[in-house]
C-alpha positions as CSV (number, residue, x, y, z in Angstrom):
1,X,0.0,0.0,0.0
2,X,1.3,3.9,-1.0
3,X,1.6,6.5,0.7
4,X,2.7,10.4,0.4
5,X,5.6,11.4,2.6
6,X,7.0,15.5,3.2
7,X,10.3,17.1,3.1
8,X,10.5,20.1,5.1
9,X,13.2,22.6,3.1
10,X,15.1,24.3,5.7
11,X,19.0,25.4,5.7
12,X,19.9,21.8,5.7
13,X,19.2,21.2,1.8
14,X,20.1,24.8,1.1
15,X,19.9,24.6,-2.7
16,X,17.0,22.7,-3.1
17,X,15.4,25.5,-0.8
18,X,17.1,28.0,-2.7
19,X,15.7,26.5,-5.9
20,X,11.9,26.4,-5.0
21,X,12.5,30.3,-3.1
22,X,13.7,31.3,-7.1
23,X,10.9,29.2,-8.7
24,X,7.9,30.5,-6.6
25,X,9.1,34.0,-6.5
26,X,10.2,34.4,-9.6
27,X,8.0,36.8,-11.8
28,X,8.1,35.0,-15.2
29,X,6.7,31.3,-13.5
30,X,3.5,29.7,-15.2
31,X,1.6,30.4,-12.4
32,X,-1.6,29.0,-14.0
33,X,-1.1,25.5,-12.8
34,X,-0.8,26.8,-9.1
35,X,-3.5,25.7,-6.9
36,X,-3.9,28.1,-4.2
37,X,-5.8,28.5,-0.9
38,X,-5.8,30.6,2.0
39,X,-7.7,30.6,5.5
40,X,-7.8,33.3,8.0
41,X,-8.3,33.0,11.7
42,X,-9.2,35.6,14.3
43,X,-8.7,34.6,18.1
44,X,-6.3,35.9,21.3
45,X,-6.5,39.4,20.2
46,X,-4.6,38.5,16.9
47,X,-5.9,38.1,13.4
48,X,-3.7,34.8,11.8
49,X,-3.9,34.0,7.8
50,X,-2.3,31.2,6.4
51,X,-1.8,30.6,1.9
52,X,-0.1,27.9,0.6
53,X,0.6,27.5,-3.3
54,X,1.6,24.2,-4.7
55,X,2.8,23.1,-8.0
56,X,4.0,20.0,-10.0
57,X,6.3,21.9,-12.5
58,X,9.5,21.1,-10.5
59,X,9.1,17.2,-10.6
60,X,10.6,17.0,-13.8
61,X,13.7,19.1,-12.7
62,X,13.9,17.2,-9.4
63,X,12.7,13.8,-10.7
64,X,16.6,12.6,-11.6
65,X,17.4,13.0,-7.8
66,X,14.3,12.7,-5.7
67,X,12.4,10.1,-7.8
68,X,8.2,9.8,-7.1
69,X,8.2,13.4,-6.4
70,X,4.7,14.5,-6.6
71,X,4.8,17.8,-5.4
72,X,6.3,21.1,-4.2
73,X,4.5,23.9,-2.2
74,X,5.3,27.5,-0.1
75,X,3.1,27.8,3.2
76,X,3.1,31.5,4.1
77,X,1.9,32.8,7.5
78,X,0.8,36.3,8.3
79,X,-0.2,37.9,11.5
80,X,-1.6,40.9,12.9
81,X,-1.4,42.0,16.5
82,X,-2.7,45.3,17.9
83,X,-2.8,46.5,14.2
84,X,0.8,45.3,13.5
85,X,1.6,43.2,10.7
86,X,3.9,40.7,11.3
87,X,5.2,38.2,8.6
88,X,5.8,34.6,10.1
89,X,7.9,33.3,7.1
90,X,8.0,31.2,4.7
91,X,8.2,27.5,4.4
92,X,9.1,24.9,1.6
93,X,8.5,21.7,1.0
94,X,8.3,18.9,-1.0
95,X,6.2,16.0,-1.5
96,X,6.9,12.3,-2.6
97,X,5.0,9.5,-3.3
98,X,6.1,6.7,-1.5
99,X,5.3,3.3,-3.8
100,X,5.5,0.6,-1.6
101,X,6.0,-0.3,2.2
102,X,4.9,1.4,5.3
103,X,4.7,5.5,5.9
């Protein structure tokens, strides 16, 4: 039985991370096969809104290393306190497919 499994991009596999940074903030990406969503939360004096955008148009550049790749997405998080925007940052990731065995 499959299963999906999730890399969390953080300093450790710098140019990977690097290369999804370029690729979703990069002007001149196809953005038309993005799927997007975004939810916003209000609670404990602070208004919280979460987006993520994913995309399957880095599989084929990531395919020769990370085979079953199935995915990459950004998670952005945005708060407000008191008025105050505050940017919670950015996070990368990228998902597999995981053919056979256990998750």
């Amino acid at each position: 039985m499959g299963g999906y499994y999730d890399i969390l991009l953080k300093t450790t596999i710098l140019l990977v991370r690097q290369d999804l940074i370029l690729f979703f903030e990069d002007e001149g990406t196809d953005r038309s096969e993005f799927q997007y969503y975004e939810e916003t939360n209000k609670g404990h004096g602070r208004l919280e809104k979460r987006e993520i955008w994913t995309s399957t148009q880095m599989n084929g550049f990531f395919e020769k290393d990370w085979p079953g790749i199935a995915q990459v997405w950004k998670i952005k998080r945005t708060v407000k306190e008191k008025g105050e925007e505050k940017s919670r940052g950015c996070l990368w990731y990228d998902q597999f497919i995981k053919k056979e065995g256990k998750c």
